[in-house]
C-alpha positions, 0 to 999 in steps of 0.5 A: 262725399261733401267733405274737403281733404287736405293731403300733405306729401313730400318725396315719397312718389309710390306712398303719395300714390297709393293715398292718392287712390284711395282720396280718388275713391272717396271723390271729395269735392276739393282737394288741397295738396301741401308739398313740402320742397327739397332740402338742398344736401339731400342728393336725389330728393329734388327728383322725387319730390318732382316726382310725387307733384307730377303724380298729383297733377292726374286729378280725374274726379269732379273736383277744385284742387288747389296747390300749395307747392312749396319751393324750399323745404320747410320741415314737419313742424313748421310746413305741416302746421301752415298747411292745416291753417292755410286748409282751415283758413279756406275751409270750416271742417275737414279731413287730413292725410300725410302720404303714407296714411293709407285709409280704409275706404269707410274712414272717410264717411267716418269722418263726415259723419262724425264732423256733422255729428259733433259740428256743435260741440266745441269740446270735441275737437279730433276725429281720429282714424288710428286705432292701434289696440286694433278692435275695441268691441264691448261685450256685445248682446243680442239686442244692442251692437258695440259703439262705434268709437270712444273718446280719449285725450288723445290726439291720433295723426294717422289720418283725422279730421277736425274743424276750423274751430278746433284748430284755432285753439293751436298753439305751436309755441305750446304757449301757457305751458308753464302753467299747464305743469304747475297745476298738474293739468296731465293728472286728468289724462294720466295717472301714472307719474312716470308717463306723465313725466314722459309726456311733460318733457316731449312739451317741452321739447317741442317747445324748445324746437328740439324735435320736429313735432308739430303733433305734439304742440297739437295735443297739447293745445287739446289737453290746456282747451280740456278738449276731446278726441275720437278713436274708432272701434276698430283702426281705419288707417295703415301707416305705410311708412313704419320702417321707412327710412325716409320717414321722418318720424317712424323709421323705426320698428314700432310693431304696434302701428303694423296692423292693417286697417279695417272697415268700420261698420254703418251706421254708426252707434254712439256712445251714451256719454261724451267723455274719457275712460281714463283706463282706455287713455292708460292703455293708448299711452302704452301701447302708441306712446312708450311701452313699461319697460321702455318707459322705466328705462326712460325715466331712470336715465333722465334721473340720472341726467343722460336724457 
């Protein structure tokens, strides 16, 4: 493996360990490790964030490792955000992992592969390793295999991959925003009105720093750049952190993120064409985004203004 890895953590020790095996596994040959610090009213959260940087002191494979261990608690939006720059400042491409994105072993020359695929075109801009629609496999003849990956509008964040190109075109501020909704940009990702709706006030949102998403402002900066994100055929990462209750963002029951990763198969076939199939992104809205039920819920208490 040729590629670096950014792995951000916080105060989750046995998650943190468990990611860590599997980079260990993988033997990148640097490291960047982004801990986020304690937040001073959480009693017992200085402890296990000591906990988890003591865990990353163990680096046992020929590897530069740098450290940025943060001494006061920045937050998912802001902390994560500056660690992916301060990783592309260093770095032309690479690979990220949170702390409880536990990856296949193939994920990772999954991504390398692909980064080197795709070095040139600039309007892919996300390797993803999430699949939660767990094996897409076109019908299969005797002559030819399924392709390995699809492309989508969206950006998954359970483990992925991109370039320093790419990330230059964050905005986090989701800046031209207003622009984006007047001419009806998520129309070329959804064409469903309810969903497009759901997905134009999580914008906003995330622009009033209403929530603590850096991922959305990600996606959006793909969707206002017309750029393309990639999905396995079958899903590489599990996230260990559904039904957490530290999680930050997935505490909750989400049945659909449970299922275990798998591995993906070599070498790798392409798809013939470099672009979306907008019933596929259909289908990722429902499935990772807001199921129809819940979404028809949604959007019949923000008529009547109690969301």
């Amino acid at each position: 493996m040729t590629t670096p890895v950014l792995f951000l953590v916080f105060n989750r020790p046995a998650h943190a360990a468990a990611v860590l095996e599997r980079i260990r596994q993988a033997r990148p040959p640097r490291l960047y490790i982004h801990a986020d610090g304690a937040r001073p009213d959480r009693p017992g959260e200085a402890e296990k964030v000591v906990a988890v940087r003591q865990i990353l002191e163990k680096i046992d494979w020929p590897c530069e490792v740098f450290r940025l261990f943060r001494g006061k608690n920045l937050g998912m939006r802001d902390g994560v955000a500056a660690a992916i720059s301060w990783f592309f400042e260093n770095e032309e491409r690479g690979i990220i992992l949170e702390d409880d994105s536990l990856a296949d072993p193939s994920f990772f020359q999954f991504c390398e592969e692909l980064l080197d695929h795709y070095a040139e075109n600039h309007q892919v801009m996300h390797i993803g390793g999430s699949n939660l629609l767990a094996t897409m496999q076109n019908p299969t003849s005797k002559i030819q295999r399924p392709k390995s990956y699809f492309f989508t509008g969206f950006s998954f964040v359970w483990g992925w991959a991109s370039w320093r190109r790419a990330w230059q075109k964050m905005s986090l501020n989701l800046d031209g925003l207003e622009d984006f909704e007047k001419e009806n940009r998520l129309q070329n990702l959804l064409p469903d009105g309810m969903a497009r709706a759901y997905f134009l006030d999580k914008f906003w949102v995330t622009r009033r720093r209403e929530n603590k998403s850096w991922a959305y402002a990600w996606q959006f900066s793909i969707l206002k750049t017309n750029g393309l994100c990639i999905v396995p055929a079958v899903n590489l990462i599990e996230n260990t952190g559904i039904g957490d209750p530290s999680a930050t963002n997935t505490s909750g029951d989400f049945a659909a993120a449970k299922i275990k990763a798998e591995t993906m198969v070599f070498p790798l076939v392409h798809p013939f064409e470099i672009k979306k199939n907008p019933s596929l992104d259909q289908q990722f809205f429902y499935v990772c985004q807001k199921p129809r039920f819940r979404l028809w819920v949604w959007w019949v208490l923000k008529k009547i203004n109690l969301r």
